[in-house]
Backbone as CSV, one residue per row, in Angstrom:
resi,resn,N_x,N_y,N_z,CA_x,CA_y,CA_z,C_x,C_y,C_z
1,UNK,0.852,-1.176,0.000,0.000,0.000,0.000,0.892,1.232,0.000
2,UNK,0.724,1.964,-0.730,1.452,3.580,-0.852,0.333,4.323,-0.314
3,UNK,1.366,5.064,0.492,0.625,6.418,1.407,1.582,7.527,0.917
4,UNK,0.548,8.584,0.859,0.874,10.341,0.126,0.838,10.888,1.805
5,UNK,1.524,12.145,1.203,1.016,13.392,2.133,0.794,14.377,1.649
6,UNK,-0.321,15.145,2.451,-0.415,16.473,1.756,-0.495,17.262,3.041
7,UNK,-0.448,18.655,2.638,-0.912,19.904,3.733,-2.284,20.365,3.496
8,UNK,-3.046,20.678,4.693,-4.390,21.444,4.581,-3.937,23.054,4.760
9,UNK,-4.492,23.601,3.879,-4.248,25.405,3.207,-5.332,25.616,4.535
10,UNK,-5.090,27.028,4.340,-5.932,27.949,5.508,-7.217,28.102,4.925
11,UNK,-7.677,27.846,3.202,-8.498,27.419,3.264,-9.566,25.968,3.394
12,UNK,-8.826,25.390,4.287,-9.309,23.839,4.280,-9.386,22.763,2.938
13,UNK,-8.116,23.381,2.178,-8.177,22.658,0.832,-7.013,21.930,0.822
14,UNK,-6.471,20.898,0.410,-5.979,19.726,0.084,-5.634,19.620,-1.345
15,UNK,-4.397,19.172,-1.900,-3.864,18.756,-3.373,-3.672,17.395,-3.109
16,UNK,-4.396,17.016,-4.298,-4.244,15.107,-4.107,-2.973,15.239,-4.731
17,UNK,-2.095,14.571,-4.363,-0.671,14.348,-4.982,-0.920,14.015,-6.658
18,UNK,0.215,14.163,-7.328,-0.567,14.154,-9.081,0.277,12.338,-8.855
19,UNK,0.845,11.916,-8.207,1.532,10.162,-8.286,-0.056,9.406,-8.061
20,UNK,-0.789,9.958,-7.235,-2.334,9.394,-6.588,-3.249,9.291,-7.345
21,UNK,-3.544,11.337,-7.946,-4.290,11.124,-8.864,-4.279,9.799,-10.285
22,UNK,-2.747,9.988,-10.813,-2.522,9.321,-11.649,-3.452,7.705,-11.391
23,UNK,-2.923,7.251,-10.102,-3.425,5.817,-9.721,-5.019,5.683,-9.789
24,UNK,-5.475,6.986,-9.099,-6.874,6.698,-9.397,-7.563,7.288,-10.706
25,UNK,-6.292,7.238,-11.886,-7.197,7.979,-12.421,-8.171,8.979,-12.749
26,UNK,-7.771,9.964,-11.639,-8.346,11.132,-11.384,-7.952,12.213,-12.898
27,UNK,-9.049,13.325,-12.959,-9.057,14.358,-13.474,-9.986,15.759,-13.635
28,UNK,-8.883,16.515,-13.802,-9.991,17.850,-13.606,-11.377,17.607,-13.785
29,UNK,-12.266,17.989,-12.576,-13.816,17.982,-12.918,-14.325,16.728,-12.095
30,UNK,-13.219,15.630,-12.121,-13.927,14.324,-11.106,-14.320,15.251,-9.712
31,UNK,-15.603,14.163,-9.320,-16.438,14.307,-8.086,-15.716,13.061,-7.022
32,UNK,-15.004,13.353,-6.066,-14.896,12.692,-4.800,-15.967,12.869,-3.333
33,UNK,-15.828,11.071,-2.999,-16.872,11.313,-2.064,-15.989,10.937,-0.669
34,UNK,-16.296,11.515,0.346,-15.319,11.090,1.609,-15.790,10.623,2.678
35,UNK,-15.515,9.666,3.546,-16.165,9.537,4.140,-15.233,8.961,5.744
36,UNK,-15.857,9.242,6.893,-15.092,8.540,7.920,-15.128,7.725,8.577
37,UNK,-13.902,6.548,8.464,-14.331,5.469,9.071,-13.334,5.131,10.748
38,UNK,-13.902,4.810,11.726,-13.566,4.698,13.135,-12.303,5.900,12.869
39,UNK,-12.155,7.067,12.322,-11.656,8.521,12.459,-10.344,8.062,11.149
40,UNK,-10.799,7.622,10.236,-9.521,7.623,9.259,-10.699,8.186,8.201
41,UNK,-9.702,8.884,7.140,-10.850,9.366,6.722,-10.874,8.809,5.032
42,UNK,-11.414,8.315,4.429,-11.855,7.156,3.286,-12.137,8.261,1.952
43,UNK,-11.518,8.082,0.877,-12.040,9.362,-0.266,-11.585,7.927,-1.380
44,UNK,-13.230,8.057,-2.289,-13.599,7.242,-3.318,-14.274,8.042,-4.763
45,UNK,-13.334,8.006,-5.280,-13.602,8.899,-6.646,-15.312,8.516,-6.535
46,UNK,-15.979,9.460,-6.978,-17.816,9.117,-7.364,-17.884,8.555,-8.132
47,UNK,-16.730,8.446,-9.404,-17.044,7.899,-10.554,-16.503,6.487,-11.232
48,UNK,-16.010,5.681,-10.055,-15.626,4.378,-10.052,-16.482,3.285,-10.401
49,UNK,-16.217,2.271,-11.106,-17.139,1.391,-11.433,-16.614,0.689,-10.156
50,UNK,-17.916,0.536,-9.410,-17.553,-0.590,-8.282,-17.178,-1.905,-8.303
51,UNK,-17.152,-2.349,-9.656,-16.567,-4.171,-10.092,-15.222,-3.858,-10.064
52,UNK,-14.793,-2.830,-10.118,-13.286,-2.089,-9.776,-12.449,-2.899,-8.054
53,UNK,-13.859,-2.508,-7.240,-13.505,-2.798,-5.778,-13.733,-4.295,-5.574
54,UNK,-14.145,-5.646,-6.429,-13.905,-6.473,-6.097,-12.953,-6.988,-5.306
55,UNK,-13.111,-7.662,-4.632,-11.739,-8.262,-3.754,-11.225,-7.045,-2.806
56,UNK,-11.432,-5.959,-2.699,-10.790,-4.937,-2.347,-11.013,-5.113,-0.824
57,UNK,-11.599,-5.378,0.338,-11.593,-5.866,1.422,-11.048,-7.452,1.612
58,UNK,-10.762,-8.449,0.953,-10.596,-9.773,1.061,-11.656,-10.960,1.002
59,UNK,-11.302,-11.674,1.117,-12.163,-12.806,1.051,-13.247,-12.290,2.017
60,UNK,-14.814,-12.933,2.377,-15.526,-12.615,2.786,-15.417,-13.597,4.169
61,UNK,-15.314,-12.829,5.865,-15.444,-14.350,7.013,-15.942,-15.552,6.937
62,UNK,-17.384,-14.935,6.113,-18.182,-16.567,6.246,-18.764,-16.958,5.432
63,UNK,-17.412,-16.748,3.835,-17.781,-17.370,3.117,-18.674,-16.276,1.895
64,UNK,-18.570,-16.576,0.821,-19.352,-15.907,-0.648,-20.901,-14.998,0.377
65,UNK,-21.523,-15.023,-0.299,-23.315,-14.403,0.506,-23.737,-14.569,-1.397
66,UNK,-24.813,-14.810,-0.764,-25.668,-14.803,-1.935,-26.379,-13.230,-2.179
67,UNK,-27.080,-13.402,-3.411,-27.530,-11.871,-3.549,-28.777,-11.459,-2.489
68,UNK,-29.150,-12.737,-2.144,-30.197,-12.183,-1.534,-29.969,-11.438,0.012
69,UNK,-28.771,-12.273,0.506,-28.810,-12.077,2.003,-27.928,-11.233,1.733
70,UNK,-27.191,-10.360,0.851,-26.620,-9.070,0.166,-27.768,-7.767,0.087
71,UNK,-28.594,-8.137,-0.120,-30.017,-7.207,-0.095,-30.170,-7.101,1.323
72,UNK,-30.593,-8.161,1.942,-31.192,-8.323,3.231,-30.344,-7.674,4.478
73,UNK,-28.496,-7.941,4.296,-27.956,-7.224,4.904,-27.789,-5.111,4.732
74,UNK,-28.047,-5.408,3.440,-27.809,-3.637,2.771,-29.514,-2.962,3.501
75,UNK,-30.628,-3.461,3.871,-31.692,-3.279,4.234,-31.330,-2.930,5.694
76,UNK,-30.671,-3.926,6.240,-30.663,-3.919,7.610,-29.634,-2.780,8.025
77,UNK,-28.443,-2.912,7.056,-27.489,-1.478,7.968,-28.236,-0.392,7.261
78,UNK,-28.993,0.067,6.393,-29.990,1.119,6.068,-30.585,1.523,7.204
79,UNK,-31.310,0.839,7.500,-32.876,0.664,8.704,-31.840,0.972,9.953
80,UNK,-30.805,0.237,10.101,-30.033,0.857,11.489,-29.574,2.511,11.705
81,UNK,-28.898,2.806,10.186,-28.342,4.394,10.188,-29.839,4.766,10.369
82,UNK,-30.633,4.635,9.948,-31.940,6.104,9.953,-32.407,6.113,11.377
83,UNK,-32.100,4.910,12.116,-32.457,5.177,13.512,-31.574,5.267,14.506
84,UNK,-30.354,5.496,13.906,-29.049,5.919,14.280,-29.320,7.384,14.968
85,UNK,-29.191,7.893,15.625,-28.420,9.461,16.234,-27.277,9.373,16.687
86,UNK,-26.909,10.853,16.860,-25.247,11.124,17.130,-25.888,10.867,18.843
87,UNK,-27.060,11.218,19.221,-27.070,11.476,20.652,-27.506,9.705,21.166
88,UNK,-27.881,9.029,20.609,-28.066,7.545,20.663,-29.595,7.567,21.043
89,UNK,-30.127,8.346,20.625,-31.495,7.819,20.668,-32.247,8.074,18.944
90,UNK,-33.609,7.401,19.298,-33.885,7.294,17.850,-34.593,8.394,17.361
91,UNK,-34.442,7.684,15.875,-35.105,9.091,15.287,-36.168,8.897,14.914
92,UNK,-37.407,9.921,15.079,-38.518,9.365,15.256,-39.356,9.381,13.863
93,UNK,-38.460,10.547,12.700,-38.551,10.586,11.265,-38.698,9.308,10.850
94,UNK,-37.741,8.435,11.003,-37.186,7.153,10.387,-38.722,6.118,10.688
């Protein structure tokens, strides 16, 4: 795995290194999406074909999943975030 560095400007802006961009294929006008995971912070071009990320976590613990229990799990961490709060109680929207 190769790791970059960059500096954050005083205006909270960031240069993706052009060695990075290159890797992801980045270019003027791409949309990045970011996101944080247990405080590292995750940036996935928007415009990736996700058959790209195959394999990209490893083999699966317990084994392949079928499509269905692939649905059934994507339902369930859905239904959890909307009744998710930052303050830990629910939301009564959801």
């Amino acid at each position: 795995m190769r790791v970059w560095e960059a500096t954050l400007s005083a205006k909270g802006q960031v240069t993706i290194p052009r060695e990075m961009r290159e890797a992801l294929n980045l270019r003027a006008g791409d949309q990045l999406i970011y996101s944080v995971v247990d405080g590292e912070v995750i940036m996935t071009p928007k415009n990736i074909d996700l058959k790209d990320l195959a394999g990209f976590l490893g083999a699966p613990p317990n084994g392949p999943a079928t499509l269905e229990e692939i649905e059934a799990a994507t339902v369930q961490s859905a239904g959890d975030n909307a009744l998710d709060t930052d303050d830990g109680s629910a939301n009564v929207a959801a």
